[in-house]
MMTF fields as JSON, N, C-alpha, C and O atoms, coordinates in Angstrom:
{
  "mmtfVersion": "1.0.0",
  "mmtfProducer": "UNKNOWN",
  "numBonds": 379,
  "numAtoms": 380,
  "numGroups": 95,
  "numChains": 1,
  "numModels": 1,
  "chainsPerModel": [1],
  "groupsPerChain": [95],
  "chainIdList": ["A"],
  "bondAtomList": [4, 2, 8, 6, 12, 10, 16, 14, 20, 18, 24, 22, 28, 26, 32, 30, 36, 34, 40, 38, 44, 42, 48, 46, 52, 50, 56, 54, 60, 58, 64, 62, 68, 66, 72, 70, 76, 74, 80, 78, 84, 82, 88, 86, 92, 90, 96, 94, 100, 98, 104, 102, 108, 106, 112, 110, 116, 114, 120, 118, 124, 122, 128, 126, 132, 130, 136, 134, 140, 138, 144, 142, 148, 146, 152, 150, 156, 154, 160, 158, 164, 162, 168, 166, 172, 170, 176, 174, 180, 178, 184, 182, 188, 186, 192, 190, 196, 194, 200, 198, 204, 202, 208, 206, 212, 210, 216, 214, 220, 218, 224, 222, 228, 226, 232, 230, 236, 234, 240, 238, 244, 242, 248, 246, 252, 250, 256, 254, 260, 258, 264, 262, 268, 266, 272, 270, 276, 274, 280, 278, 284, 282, 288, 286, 292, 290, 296, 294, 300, 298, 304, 302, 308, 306, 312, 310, 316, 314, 320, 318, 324, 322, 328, 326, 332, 330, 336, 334, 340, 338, 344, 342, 348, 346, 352, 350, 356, 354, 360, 358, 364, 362, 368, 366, 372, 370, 376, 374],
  "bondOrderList": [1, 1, 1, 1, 1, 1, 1, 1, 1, 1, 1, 1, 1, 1, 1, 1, 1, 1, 1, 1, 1, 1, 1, 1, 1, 1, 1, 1, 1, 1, 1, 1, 1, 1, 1, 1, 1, 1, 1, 1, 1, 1, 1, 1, 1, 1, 1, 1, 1, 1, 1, 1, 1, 1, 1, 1, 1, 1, 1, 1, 1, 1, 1, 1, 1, 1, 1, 1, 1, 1, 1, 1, 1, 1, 1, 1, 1, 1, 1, 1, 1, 1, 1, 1, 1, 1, 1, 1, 1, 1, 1, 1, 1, 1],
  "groupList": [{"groupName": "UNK", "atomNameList": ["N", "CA", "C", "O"], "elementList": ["N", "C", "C", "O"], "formalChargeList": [0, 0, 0, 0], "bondAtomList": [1, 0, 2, 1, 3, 2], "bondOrderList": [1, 1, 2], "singleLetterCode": "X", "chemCompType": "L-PEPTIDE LINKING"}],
  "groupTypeList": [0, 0, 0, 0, 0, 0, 0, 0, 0, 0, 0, 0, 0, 0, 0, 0, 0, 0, 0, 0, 0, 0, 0, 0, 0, 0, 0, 0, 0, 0, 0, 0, 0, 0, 0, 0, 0, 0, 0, 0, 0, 0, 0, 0, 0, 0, 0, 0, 0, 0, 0, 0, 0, 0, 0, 0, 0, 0, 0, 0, 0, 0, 0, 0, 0, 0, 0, 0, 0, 0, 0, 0, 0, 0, 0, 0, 0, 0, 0, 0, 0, 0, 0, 0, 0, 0, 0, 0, 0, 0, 0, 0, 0, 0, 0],
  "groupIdList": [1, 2, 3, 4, 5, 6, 7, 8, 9, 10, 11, 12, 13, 14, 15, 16, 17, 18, 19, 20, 21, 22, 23, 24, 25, 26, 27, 28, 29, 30, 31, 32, 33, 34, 35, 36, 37, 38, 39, 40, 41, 42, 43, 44, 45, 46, 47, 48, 49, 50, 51, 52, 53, 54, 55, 56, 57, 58, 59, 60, 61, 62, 63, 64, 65, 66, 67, 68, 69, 70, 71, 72, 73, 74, 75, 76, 77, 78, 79, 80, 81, 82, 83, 84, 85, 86, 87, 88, 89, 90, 91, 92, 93, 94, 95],
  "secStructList": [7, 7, 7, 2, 2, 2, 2, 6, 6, 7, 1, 3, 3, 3, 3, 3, 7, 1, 1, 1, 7, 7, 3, 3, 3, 3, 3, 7, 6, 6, 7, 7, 1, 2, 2, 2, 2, 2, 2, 2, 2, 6, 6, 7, 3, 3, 3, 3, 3, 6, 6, 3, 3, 3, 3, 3, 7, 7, 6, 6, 7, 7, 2, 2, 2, 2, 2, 2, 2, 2, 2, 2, 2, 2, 2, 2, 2, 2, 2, 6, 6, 7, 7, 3, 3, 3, 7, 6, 6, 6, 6, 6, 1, 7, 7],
  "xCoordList": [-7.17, -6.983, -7.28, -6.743, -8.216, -8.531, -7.939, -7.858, -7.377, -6.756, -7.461, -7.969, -7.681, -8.482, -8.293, -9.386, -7.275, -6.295, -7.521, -8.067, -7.69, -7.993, -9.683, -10.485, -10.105, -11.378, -12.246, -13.333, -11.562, -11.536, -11.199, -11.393, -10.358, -10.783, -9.214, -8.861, -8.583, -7.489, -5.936, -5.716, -5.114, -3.769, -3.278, -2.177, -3.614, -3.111, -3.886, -4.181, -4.395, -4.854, -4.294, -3.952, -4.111, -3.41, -4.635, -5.548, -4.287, -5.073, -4.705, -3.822, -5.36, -4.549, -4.935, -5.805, -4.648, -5.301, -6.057, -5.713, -7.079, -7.918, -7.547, -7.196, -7.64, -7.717, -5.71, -4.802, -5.666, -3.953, -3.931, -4.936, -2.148, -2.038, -1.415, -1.262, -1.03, 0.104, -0.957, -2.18, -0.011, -0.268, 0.004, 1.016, -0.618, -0.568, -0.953, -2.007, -0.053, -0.015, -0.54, 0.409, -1.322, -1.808, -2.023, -2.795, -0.93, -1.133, -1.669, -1.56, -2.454, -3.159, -2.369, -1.189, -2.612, -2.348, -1.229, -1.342, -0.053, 0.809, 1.298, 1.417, 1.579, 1.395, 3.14, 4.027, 3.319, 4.38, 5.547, 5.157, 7.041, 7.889, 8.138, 8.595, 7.763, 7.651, 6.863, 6.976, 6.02, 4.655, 5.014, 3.954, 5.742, 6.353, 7.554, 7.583, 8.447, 9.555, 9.093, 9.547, 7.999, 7.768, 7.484, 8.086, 6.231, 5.879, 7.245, 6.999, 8.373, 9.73, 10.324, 10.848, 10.149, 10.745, 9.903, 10.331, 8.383, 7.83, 8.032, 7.823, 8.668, 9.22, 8.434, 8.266, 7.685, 6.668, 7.96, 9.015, 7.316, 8.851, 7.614, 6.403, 8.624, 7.74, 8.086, 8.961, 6.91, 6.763, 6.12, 5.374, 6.644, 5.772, 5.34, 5.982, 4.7, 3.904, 3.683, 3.142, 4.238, 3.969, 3.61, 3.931, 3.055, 3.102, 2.174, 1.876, 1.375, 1.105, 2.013, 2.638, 2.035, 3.048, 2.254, 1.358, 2.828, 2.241, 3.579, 4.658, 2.925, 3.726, 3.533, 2.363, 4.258, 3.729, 4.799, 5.917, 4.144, 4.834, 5.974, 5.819, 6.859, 7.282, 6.643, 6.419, 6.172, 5.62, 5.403, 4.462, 7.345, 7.415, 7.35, 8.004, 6.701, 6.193, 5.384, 4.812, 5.537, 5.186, 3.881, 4.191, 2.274, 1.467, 1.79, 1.378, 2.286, 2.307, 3.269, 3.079, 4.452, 4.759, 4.377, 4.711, 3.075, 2.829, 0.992, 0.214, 1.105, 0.061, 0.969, 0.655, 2.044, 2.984, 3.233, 3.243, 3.344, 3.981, 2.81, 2.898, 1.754, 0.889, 0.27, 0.083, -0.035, -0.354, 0.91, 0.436, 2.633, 2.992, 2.388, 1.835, 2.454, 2.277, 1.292, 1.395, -0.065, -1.405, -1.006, -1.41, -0.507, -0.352, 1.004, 0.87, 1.957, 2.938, 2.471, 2.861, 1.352, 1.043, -0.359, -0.824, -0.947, -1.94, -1.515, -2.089, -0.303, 0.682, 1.242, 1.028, 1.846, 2.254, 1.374, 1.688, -0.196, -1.115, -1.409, -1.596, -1.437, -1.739, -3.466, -3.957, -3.899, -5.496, -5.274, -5.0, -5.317, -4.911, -5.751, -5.818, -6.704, -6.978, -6.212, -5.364, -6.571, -6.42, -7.358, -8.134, -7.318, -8.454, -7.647, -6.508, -9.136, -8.417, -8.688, -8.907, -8.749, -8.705, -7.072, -6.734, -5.601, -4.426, -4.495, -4.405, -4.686, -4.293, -4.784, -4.462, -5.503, -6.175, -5.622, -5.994, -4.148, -3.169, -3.207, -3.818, -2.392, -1.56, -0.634, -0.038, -0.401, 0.551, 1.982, 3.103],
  "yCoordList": [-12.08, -11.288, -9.833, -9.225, -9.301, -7.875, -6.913, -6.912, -5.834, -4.811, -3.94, -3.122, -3.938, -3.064, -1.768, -1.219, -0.872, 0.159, 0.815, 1.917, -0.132, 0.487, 0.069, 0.864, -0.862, -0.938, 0.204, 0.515, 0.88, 2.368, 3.09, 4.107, 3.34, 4.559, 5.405, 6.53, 4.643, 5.58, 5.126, 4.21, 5.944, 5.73, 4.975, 4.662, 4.234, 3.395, 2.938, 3.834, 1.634, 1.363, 0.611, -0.521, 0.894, -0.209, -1.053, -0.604, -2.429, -3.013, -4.166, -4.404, -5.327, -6.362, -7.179, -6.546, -8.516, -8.805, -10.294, -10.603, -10.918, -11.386, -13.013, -13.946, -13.18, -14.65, -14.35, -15.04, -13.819, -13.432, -12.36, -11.719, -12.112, -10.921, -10.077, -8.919, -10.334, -9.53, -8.24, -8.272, -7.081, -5.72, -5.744, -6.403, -5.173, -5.1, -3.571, -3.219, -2.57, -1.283, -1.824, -2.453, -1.969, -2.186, -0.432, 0.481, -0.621, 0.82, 0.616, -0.474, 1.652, 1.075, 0.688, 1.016, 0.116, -0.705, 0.816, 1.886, 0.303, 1.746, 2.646, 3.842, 2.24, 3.393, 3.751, 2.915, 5.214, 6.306, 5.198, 4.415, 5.417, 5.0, 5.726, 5.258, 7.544, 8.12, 7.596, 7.488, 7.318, 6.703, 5.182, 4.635, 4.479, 3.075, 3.41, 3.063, 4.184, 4.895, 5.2, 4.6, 6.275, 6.672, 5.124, 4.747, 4.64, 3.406, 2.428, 1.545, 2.393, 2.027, 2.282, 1.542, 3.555, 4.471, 4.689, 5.069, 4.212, 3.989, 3.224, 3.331, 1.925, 0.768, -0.396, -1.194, -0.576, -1.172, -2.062, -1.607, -3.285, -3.911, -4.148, -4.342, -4.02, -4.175, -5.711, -6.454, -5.713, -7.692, -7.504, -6.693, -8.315, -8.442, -9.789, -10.823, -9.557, -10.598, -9.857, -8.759, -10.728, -10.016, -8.605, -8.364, -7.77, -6.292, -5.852, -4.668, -6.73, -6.506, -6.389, -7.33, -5.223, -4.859, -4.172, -3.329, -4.761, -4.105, -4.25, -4.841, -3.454, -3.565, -4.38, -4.75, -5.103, -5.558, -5.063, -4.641, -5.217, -5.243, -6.454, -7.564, -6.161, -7.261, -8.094, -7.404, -9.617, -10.202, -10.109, -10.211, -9.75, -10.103, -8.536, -8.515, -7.552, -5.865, -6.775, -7.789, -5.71, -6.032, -5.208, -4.271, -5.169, -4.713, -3.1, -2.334, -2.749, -1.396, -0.331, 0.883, -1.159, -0.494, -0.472, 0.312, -1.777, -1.591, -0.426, -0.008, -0.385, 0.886, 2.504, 3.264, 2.672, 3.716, 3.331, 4.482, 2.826, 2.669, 2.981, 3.852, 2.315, 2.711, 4.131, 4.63, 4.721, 5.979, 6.919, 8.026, 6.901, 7.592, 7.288, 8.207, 6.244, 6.32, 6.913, 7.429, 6.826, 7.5, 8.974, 9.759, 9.321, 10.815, 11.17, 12.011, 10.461, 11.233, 11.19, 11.923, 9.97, 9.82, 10.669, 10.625, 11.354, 12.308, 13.839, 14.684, 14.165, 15.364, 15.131, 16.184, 14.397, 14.502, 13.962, 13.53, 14.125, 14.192, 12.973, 12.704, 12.237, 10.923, 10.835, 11.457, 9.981, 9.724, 8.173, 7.157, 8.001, 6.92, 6.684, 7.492, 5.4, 5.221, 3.881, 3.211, 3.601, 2.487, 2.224, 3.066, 0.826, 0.304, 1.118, 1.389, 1.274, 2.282, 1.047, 1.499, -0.613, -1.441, -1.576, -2.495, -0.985, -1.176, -0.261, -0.727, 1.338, 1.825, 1.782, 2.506, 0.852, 0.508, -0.033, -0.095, -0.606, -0.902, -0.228, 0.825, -0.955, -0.28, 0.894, 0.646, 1.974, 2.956, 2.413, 2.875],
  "zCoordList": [-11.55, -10.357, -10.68, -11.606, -9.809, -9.979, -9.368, -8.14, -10.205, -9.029, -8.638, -9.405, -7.036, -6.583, -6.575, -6.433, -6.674, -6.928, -8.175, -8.115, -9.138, -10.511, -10.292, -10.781, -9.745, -9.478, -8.976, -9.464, -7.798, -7.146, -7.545, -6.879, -9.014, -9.225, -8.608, -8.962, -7.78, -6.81, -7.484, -8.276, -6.975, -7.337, -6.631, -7.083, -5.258, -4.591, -3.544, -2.753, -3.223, -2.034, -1.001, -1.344, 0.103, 1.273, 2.114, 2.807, 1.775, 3.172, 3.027, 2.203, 3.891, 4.248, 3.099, 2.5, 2.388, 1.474, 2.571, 3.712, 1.742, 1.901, 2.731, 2.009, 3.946, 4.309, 4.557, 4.095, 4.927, 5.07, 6.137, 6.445, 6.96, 7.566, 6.622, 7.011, 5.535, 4.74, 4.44, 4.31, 4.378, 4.143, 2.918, 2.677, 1.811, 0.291, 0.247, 0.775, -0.424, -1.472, -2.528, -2.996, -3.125, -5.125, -5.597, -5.305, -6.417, -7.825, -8.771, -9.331, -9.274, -10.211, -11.595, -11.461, -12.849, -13.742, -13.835, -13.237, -14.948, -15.213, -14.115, -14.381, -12.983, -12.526, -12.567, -12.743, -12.353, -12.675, -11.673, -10.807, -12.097, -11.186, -10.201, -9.158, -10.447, -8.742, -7.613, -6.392, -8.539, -7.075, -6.984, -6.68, -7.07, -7.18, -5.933, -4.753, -6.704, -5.851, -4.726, -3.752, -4.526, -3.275, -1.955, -0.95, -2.729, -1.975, -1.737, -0.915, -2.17, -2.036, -0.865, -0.032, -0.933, 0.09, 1.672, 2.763, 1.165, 2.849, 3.617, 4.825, 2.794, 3.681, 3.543, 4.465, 1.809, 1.698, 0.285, -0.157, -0.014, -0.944, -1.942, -1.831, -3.047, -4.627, -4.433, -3.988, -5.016, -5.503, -7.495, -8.044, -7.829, -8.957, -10.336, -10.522, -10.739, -11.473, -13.048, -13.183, -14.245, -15.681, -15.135, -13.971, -15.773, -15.371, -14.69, -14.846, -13.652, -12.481, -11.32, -10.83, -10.939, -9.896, -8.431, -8.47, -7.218, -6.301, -5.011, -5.027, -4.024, -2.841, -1.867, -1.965, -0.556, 0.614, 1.592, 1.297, 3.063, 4.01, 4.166, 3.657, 4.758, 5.403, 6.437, 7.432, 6.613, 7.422, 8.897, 9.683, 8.943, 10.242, 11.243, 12.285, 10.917, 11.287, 11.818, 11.421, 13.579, 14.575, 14.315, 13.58, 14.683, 14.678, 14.867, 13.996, 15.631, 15.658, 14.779, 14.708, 14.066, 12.741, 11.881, 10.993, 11.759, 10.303, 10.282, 9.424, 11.561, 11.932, 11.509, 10.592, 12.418, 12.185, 10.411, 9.973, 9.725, 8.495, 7.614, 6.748, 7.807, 7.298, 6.972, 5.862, 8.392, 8.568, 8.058, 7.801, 7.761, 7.064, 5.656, 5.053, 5.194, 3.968, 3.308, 2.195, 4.243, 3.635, 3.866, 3.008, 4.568, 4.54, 3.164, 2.275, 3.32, 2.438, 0.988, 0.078, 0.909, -0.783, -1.087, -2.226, -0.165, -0.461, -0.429, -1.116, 0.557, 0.244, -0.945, -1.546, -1.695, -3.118, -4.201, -5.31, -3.444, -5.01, -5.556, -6.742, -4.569, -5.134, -4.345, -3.403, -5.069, -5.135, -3.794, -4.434, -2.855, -1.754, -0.838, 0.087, -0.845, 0.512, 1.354, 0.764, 2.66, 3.257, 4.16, 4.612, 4.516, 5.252, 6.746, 7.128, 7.248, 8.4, 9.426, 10.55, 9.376, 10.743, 10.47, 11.215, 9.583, 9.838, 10.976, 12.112, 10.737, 11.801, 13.505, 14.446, 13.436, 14.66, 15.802, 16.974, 14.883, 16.115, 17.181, 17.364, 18.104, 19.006, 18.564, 17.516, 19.052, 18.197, 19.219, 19.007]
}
């Protein structure tokens, strides 16, 4: 399994993962427990695997929080210097 996080080059990427609705945060390999913490704190839940670690939404986020959730997160993790993109069809919701 490849992490796309580190494939790009970025400190974190959000988008949906593949053949699924689930919302996935991936950090790249190592990454700091502030930027773990922070993604904690957006309302995104650590999951993890041997020391592959990443985030997801909760399932049951109604389309338009996980648009609102999203869009905080890309903003609060590029105000504190983090390298972040996301697929911008999350925020396409409904707001």
């Amino acid at each position: 399994m490849s992490n796309q996080a580190d494939d790009n080059d970025l400190d974190v990427l959000i988008h949906r993962r593949a053949l699924s609705t689930t919302v996935v945060a991936e950090s790249r390999s190592g990454a700091s427990e502030s930027l773990l913490a922070t993604l904690d704190g957006l309302g995104f839940q650590r999951q993890g695997q041997a020391i592959y670690v990443w985030h997801e939404l909760p399932d049951d986020m109604d389309p338009a929080e996980v648009s609102r959730t999203c869009r905080r997160a890309a903003s609060t993790l590029l105000a504190a210097g983090y390298t972040a993109e996301m697929d911008e069809r999350l925020i396409q919701q409904p707001q």
